[in-house]
N, C-alpha and C positions, 0 to 999 in steps of 0.2 A: 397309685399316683394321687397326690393330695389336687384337689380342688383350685384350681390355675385364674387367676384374675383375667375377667373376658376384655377382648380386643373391641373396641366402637373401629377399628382401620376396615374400612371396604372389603368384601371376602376377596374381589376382582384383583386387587393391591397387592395380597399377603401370599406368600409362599405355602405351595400344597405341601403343609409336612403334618405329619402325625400332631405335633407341639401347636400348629395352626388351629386343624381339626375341633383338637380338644380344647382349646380354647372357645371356638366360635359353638360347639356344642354346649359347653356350660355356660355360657352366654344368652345362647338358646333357650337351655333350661332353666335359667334363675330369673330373667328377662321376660321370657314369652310362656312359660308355662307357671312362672310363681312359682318354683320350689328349688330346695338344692338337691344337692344330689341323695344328702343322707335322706330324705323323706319320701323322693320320687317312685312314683310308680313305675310299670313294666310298659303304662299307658304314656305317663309323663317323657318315659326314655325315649319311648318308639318316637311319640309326637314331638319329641326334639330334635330326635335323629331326621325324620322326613324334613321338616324345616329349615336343616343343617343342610343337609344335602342337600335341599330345593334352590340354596342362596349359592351353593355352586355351578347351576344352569341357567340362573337366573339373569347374569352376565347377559350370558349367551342369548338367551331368550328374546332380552330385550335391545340387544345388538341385532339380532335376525327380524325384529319388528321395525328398527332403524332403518335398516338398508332395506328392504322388502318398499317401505314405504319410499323411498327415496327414487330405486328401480321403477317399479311400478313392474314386475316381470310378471308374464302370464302365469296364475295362480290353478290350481285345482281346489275346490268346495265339494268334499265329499259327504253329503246330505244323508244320513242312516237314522233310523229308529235306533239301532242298539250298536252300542260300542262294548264289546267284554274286552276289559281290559287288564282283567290281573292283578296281582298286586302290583305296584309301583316303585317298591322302595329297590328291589335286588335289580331292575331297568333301569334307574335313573344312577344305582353305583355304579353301573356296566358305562353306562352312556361319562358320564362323569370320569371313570375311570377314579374311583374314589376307593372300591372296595376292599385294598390290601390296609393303607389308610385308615378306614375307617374300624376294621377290624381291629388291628392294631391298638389305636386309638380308645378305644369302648373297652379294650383288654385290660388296659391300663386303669382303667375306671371302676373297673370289677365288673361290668357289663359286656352280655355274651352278644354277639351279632345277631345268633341264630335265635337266641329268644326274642328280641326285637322284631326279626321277621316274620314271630310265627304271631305276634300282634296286630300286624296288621290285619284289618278287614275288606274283605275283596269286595270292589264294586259290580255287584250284580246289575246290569246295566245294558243285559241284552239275553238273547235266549239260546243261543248256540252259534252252531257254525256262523250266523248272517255275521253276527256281533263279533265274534271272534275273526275274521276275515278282517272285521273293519278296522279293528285295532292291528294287526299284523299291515297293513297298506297303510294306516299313516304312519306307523313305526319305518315301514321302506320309504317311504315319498322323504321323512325325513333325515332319513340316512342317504337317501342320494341325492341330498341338496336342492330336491322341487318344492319352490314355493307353493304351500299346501295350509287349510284351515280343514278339519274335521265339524261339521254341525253334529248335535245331539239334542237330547232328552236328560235334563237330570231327574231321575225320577228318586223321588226320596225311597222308596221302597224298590227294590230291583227284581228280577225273577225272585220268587218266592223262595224260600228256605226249606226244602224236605226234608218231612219228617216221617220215620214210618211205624206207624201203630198196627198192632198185630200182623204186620207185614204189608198194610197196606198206605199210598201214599197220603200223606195228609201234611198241607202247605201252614210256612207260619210266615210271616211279615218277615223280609231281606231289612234288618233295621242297620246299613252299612253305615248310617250317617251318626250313630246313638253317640261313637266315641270320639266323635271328630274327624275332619277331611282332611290333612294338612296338603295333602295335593292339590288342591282349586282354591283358584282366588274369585273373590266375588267382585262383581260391577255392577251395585243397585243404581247407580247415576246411569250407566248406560242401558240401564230397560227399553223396552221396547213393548207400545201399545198395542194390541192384538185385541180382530173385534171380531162379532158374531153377530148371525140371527140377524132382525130387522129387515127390512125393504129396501129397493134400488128406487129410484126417480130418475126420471128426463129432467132436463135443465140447459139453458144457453150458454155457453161461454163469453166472455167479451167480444170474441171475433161472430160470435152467431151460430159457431155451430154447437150441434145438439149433442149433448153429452148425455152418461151414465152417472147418477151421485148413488154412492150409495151409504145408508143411514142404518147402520147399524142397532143392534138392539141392548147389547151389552160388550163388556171389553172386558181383558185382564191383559195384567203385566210381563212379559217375558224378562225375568232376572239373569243375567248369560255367568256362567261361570268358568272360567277358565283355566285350561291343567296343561301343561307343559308337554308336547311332545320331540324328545331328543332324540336326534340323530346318533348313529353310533361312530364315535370316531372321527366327529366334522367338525364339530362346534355348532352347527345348525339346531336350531329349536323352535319346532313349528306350535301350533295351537289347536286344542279340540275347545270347542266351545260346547259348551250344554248348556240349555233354558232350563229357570225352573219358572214355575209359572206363580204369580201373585196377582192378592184381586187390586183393584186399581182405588178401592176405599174398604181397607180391609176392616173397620171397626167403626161401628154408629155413636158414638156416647149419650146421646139423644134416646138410642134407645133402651142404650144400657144400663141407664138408669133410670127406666120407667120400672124395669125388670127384668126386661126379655133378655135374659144373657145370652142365651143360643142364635135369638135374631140379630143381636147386635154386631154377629161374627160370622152370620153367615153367608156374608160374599167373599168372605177371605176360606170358607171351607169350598166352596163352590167353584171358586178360582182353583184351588190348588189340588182340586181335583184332579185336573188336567196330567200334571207334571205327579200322581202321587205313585201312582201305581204301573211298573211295563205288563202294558199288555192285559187291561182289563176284561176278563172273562165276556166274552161278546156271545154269549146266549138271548142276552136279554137286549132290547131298544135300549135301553140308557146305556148297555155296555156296548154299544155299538155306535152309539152319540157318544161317548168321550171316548172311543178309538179315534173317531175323525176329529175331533176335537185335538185332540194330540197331533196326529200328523199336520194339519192345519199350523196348530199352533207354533209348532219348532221349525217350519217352510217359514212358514213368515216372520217370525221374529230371524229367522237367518238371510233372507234376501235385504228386510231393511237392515240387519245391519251392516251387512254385506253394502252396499249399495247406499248408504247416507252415513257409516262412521267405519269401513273400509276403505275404502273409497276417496278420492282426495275431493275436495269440496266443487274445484271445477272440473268433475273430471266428465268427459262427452259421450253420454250413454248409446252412444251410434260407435264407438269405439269396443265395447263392451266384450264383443266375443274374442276379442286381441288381450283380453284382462282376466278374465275366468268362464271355467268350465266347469257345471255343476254337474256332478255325476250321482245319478238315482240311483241308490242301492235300495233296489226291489222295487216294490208299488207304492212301496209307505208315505216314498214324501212326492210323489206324482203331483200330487195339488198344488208342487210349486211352480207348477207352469201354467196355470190361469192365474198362480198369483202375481207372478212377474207381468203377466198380460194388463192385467189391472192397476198394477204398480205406474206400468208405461203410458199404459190408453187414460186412465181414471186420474192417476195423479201426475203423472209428467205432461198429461197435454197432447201425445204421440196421435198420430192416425192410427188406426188397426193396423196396416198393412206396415207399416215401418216397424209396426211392434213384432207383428208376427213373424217378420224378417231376423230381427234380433233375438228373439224369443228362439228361434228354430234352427240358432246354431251354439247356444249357452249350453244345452240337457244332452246328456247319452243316459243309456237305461241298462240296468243291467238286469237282468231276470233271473231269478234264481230256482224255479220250478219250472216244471213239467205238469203239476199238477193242475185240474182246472180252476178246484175250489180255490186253490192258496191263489190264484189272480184275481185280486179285490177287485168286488164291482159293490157299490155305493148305490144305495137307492136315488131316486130321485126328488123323491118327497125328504129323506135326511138332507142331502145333499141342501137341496135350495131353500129347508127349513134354517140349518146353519149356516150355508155360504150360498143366500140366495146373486149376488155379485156374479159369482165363481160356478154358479148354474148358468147363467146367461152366456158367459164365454165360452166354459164348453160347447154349449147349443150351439155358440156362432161358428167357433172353430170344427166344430163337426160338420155342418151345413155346408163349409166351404172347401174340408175335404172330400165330401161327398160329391161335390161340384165334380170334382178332379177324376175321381174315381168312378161316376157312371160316364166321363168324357174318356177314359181309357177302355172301361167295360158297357158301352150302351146297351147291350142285349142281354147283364146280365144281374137283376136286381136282388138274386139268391144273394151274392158277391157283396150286392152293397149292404144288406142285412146284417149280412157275417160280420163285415169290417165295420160298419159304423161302432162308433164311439158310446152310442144310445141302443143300450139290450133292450129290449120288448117284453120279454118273457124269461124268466116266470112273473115278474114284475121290470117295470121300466128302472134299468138302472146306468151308472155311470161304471163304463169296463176302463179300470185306471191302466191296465197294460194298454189297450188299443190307446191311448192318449197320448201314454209315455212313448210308443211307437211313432203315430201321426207325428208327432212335435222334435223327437228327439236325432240329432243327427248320427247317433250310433245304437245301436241294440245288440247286446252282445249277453251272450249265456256264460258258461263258466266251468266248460271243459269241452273237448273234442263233440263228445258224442253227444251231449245236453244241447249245444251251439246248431249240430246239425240237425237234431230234430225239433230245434227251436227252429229254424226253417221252413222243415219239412210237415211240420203237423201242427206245433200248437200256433205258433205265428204265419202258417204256410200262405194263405194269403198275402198276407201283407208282408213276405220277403219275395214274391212273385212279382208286387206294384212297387218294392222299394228292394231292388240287388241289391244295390252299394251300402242298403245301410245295415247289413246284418253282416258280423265277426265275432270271433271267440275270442275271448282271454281267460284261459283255463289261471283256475284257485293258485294259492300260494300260499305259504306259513312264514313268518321271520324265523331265521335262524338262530335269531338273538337270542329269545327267549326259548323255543322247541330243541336248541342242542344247547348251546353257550351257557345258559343261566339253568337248564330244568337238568342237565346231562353233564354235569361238573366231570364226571369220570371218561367218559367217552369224547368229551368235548378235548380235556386235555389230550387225550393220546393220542387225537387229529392232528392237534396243536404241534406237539412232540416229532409225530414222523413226518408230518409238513414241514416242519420247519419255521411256519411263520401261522400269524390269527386271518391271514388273506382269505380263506376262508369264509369268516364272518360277514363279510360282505361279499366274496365272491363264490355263492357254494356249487359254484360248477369245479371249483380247485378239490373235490371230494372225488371227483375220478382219480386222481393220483393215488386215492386206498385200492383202489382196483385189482391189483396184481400182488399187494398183501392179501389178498383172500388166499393167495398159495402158500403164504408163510405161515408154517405153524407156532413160530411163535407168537407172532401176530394176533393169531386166532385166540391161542390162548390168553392173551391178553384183552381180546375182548370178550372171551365169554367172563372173565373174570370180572369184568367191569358189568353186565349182563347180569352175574349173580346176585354182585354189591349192593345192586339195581333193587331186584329183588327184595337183598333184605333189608334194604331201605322200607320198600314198600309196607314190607311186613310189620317192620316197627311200629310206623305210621298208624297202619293200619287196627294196629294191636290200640295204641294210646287213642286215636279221635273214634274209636268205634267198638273197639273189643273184641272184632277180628280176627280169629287166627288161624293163621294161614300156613303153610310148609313152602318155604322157600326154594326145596332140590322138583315141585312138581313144573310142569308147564304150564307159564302162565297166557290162559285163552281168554281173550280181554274183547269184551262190545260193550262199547261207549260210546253216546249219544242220545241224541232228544227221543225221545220215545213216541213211534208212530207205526203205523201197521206194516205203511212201504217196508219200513226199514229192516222189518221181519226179526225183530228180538223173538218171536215164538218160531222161529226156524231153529235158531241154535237152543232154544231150550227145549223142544221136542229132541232133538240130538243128545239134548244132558237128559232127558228123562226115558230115551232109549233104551242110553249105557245104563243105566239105575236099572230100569224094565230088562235087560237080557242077565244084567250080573244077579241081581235078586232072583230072578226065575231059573237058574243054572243056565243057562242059553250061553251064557259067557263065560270065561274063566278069569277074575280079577287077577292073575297074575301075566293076561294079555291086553290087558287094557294100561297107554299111558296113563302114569300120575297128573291127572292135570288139577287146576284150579282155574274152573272160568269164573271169572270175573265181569261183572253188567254194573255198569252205572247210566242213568237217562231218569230224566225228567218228564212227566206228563201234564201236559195242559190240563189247568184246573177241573173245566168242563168236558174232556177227551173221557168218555165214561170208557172206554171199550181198552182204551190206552191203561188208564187205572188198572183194571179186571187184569192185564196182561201184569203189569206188576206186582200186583198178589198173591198173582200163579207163580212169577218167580222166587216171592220171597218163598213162599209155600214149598216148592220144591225143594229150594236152598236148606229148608226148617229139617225136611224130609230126611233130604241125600246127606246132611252130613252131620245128623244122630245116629243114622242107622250105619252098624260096626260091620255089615256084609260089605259095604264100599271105603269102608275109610282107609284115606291113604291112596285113594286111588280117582275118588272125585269129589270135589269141593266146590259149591256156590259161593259167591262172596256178591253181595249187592251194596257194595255201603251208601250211603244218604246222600244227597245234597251234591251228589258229583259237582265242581267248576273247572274253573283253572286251575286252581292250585291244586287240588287235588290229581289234574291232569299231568302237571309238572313233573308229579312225582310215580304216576304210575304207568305213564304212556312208557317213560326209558324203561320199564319192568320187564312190558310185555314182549312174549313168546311169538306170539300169533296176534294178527291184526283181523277182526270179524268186519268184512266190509259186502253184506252179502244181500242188499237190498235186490228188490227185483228188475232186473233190466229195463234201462227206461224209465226208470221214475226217481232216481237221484242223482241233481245235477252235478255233480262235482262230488261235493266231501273235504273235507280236509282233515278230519282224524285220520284216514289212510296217509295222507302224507307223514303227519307225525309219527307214527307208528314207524314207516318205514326207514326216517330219517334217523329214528332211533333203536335201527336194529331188528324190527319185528316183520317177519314173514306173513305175507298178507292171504288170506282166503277168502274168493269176495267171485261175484258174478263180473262179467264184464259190461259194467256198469257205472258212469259218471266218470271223474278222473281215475278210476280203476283200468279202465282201460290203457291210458297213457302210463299207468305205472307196468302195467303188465309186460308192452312192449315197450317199455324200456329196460327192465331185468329180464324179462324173457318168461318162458312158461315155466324154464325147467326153476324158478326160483320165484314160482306164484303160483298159489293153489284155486284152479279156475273151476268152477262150476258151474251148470244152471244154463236154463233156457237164455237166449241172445234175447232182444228188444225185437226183431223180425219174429222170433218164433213167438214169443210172449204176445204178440200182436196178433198170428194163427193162429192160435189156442183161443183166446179171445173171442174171434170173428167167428172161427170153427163151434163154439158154446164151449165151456170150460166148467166139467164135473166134479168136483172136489173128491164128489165121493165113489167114484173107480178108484182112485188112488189111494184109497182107505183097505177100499175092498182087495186091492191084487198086492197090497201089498205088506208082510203081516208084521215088520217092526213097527212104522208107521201107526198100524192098525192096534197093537199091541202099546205103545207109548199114549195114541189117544185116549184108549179105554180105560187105562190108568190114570190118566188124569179124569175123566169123566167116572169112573170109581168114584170117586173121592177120597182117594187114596192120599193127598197130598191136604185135605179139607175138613179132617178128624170126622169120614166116611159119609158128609153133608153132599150129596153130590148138585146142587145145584148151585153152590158158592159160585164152579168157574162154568156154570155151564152154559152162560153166554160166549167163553172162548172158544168152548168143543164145538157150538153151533155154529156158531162164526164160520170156523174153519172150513167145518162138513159141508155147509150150505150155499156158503158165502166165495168165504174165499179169496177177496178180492186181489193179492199180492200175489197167489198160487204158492201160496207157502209148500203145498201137499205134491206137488207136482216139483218144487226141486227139492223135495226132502231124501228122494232115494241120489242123486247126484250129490249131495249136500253131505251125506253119510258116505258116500264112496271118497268125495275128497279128502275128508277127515279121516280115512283109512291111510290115504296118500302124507296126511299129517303127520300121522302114526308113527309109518317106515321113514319117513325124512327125518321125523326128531330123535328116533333110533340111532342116530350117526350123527355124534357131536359135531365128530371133524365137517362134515357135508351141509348141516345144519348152517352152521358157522361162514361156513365159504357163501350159502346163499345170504347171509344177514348182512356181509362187510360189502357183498355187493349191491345189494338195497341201498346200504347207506351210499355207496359210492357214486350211484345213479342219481339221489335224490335230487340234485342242484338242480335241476328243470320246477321243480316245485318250492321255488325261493320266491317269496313275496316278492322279492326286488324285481325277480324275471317279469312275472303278473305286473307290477309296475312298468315296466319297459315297453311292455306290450301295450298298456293302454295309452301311454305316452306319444308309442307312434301311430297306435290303427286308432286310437280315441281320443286323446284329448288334445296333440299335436302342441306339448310343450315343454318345457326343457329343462333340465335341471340348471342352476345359476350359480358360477364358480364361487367358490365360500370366500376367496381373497379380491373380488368382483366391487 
């Protein structure tokens, strides 16, 4: 197709035709990128193509900011650190409904779709599941027509970029911004001033009474930018906003040319500090001053803007909680509830008591651990060093729940120790869940059993002095993106025996596969799509890594952030078992399944023990599949840099879903839900939303093992000896030695010999105590994947069940136990 003379007619005007497309795309590209087509890059196409497609939502976008503002309908502000959200280009053709289109379109051009996608670069812009959750909820909010704003962090560098040298991890710069964003638009006019540090004063108001000022010591800019979030199928297009941070006088000239180049510019490095990096390594004071720096900084550049350029100019901040409801994902943005305090009392003029009124029905909190350490607590000397304002209201706000609290409990001051807001020891510090608690009108966990021992143990106090304000709303994944866009093949064949894509938004219509688990032909058409899966993978796998893999084994796939809970050295004692029996003759490799496990996870920079565990498994991997006594029969695969995308393509792969953390200590999850939704048989403790998947497929189609959360809590209280469990038991005992050999270490036995200590001594997860459960279900593994036909029947049922675990559900649920608002008819 020759080169089409572009259209200046409105996209909104013109006819969605192929002839359209291609026009407004070369237009695109001669226009906004300066080039034609003969000279264009793979870069210049893609960045035309995002921009093309953007001007097709764009309508829509700015029609749903029309009426939104017109309505005034109760809104949701979903406040996160991290949003992962994928690539964007394959979501917004879905949303759009562009795809066939644009395909076509590009065909004709001599440009391939699929190279265009593999262009793009993914915003690393969160660290796992939290981030990944958040993007999946405003994806539903805006698919089910709830007026909704995402706050964020644009951080110019995202989770870092792995990389692994001699097998072990080593981080480089997330540089997603190097080739261009076409997804976010910028609004430097609409910055927002954000201060620090400095002193509070007393001061009179006109009327006499005595106020708070407070005088700051420095400031920087919140630059907000904003990306499109489309509905699928509505015409709705809500908004994630992201700060970047800039300094507020970012260059001296003055002093720049005295000489000092580096001081000329350094409050624009000091400023953008803030917004550079997620999740700065917090070992150290300064990384632990620009964590709170950050949280601080994206709470507050989101309330003012929220609240002075959301907001209609007169609108009655006593009305406030009928207008939005700010929902904390986790501790991070906690601080924005002394900052609203301040907002009302300091700059609106408010009494304390009208504020705290309004204040304490804006926040619900959602908690996302079990664990002690992951609930931030904030020194007190940081805190009041940087928000000395923001130290004084907590102190009031604690004071006067404390009031409340020895007036319910007089005789018991253990009680109020526990509960105050202000920890003692080890140092006095600021506990952000007890806050988000005190202030918030819901608290809610993030599966059945996470919700009840958020209750019962780590919150139990203060679900004792507050019933009504603790509920569950178990996790969610969009279907959009986890079948419809990652499961092209599986997707369609839903599509095909349904009858209709009703589905996509309504994935409880997946129980109607139910009763094709009987049909074999059925079956065999999805194990065929299961294969395809596969050697998609494989491809993949071959080209970004060098990878190779056998596509006829079973693929045994753990994937996620890397942490001790989550027990990655469970399942690779297990791979270095089968290695340990088949090398010493103990085993016969022609009884052993063909599998390929597969591990992808990330370790926190400063997580040393986390690192160690990943070296152990490159090491194995290096090990088990040179050596010709197992090949063919086991294969490590760890590739790099696991994300999204990478997960698109190899979650529909897998066999088996490893979900096998220790009871009790992972809330939720949502890789078990993807796995399941796309086929894969789960073997996992009953633990977090594992349990809800369990009994909804049943046992006879989940591989359960491992101590419960009650007995994990005996063993505990009882004293828990790593090392009986070494000693009575001799695969166990025989896989350790082997790796403490140095058998996997070129015969250095002290490389991993902080992980053998760990285990023997330590222990902390009882890795060693479900490892002989842990091997018996993976026998169970064994005999089930022996019988295709049986295998199969359990996988179409997994899928058929999965509709409880649709982001939209998780939406419905906070809608009515939490946030009490509505969706607003799109022709309204």
């Amino acid at each position: 197709m020759s080169e089409v003379t572009a259209n200046t007619e409105p996209v909104a005007t013109r006819e969605r035709t192929v002839e359209g497309f291609v026009r407004e795309y070369l237009r695109e590209l001669n226009f906004g990128q300066g080039v034609d087509l003969s000279r264009a890059s793979v870069n210049d196409q893609y960045l035309a193509l995002a921009r093309t497609v953007r001007h097709y939502l764009m309508v829509r976008w700015l029609e749903t900011l029309r009426r939104q503002s017109e309505l005034q309908a109760k809104s949701v502000a979903y406040l996160s650190a991290e949003f992962l959200l994928g690539r964007q280009l394959d979501n917004a053709l879905l949303a759009a409904d562009l795809t066939d289109i644009v395909e076509e379109g590009l065909a004709g051009l001599g440009i391939s779709l699929d190279t265009l996608r593999q262009a793009e670069v993914e915003p690393g812009l969160g660290n796992g599941g939290l981030g990944r959750l958040a993007a999946c909820f405003i994806d539903s909010l805006a698919t089910m027509n709830v007026p909704s704003i995402g706050y964020g962090i644009r951080y110019e560098y995202g989770i870092f970029r792995q990389t692994f040298v001699d097998g072990w991890q080593v981080e480089k710069p997330d540089s997603w911004l190097t080739l261009g964003s076409p997804w976010e638009f910028p609004h430097p006019e609409m910055a927002v001033n954000v201060s620090f540090g400095g002193t509070v004063e007393d001061y009179e108001d006109d009327d006499g009474t005595t106020r708070k000022r407070w005088l700051p010591g420095w400031s920087v800019l919140g630059v907000p930018y904003n990306y499109m979030v489309p509905g699928y199928g509505n015409g709705r297009v809500n908004t994630l906003r992201l700060w970047s941070a800039r300094a507020t006088r970012a260059f001296d000239l003055e002093i720049f040319n005295s000489g000092d180049y580096a001081q000329a510019v350094r409050a624009q490095t000091f400023a953008e500090n803030i917004s550079k990096v997620l999740y700065p390594e917090d070992s150290t004071p300064q990384g632990k001053e620009l964590r709170l720096q950050q949280q601080y900084f994206f709470v507050a550049c989101s309330l003012k803007d929220f609240v002075d350029q959301v907001l209609p100019k007169d609108f009655d901040l006593t009305n406030l909680p009928d207008r939005i409801h700010f929902q904390l994902n986790d501790t991070h943005p906690v601080i924005a509830i002394p900052e609203l305090m301040r907002i009302l009392v300091d700059e609106k003029k408010w009494s304390w008591d009208d504020a705290w009124s309004v204040v304490r029905q804006v926040f619900s909190y959602t908690c996302h651990t079990l664990l002690p350490e992951a609930l931030e607590v904030w020194s007190v000397e940081l805190l009041g060093r940087l928000l000395p304002r923001h130290l004084e209201i907590i102190y009031r706000i604690n004071e006067q729940f404390l009031v409340g609290l020895r007036a319910a409990y007089p005789d018991d001051e253990l009680r109020a120790r526990r509960m105050s807001i202000i920890a003692e020891f080890p140092e006095r510090g600021i506990r952000m869940a007890h806050l988000a608690t005190v202030a918030a009108v819901k608290v809610n966990g993030v599966a059945a059993l996470h919700s009840q021992l958020l209750r019962d143990k780590v919150l139990h106090d203060f679900a004792e002095y507050y019933p009504g304000k603790f509920t569950n709303v178990t996790n969610g994944i969009t279907p959009r993106r986890f079948l419809r866009l990652s499961n092209p093949g599986l997707s369609g064949l839903v599509t095909e025996v349904l009858g209709s894509e009703k589905w996509v938004t309504d994935l409880d219509e997946l129980r109607a596969l139910e009763p094709l688990a009987e049909d074999a032909e059925f079956r065999r058409r999805f194990r065929e799509i299961k294969a395809a899966n596969k050697r998609r993978l494989v491809h993949l796998l071959a080209e970004r890594d060098g990878i190779v893999l056998d596509p006829e084994t079973m693929f045994d796939v753990m994937v996620k952030r890397l942490h001790e809970y989550k027990r990655q050295t469970l399942k690779l004692l297990h791979v270095v078992s089968l290695y340990e029996q088949i090398t010493s003759g103990a085993l016969d490799p022609a009884d052993v399944t063909p599998r390929t496990f597969a591990f992808g996870a990330k370790a926190a920079p400063g997580y040393r023990m986390a690192k160690q565990i990943i070296g152990l498994i490159n090491a194995v991997g290096r090990t088990v599949n040179a050596d010709p006594a197992v090949e063919g029969r086991l294969t490590v695969a760890f590739p790099a840099n696991y994300n999204v995308t990478l997960a698109e393509t190899l979650i529909p792969a897998a066999d088996l879903s490893e979900q096998i953390s220790l009871a009790g200590k992972e809330a939720s999850g949502t890789g078990n839900m993807k796995f399941m939704l796309n086929g894969a048989l789960t073997i996992g403790t009953d633990d977090g939303a594992n349990v809800e998947i369990r009994e909804l497929v049943g046992d006879e189609n989940f591989f359960l093992f491992g101590l419960t959360e009650p007995e994990v809590a005996d063993v505990v209280e009882r004293g828990y000896h790593p090392t009986s469990y070494y000693e009575t038991n001799p695969q166990l005992r025989h896989a350790l030695d082997l790796v403490a050999s140095g058998a996997f270490s070129d015969g250095d036995r002290s490389v991993f010999e902080p992980v053998v200590s760990n285990l023997l001594h330590e222990d902390r997860f009882l890795v060693l105590a479900d490892f002989q459960a842990y091997a018996d279900a993976q026998a169970r593994v064994d005999a089930a994947y022996a019988d295709p036909e049986a295998w199969t029947r359990s996988a179409i049922i997994n899928v058929a069940r999965a509709g409880f675990f649709s982001s939209d559900r998780s939406m419905r649920d906070y809608l009515d136990r939490v946030w009490h608002a509505a969706p607003v008819d799109p022709s309204a």
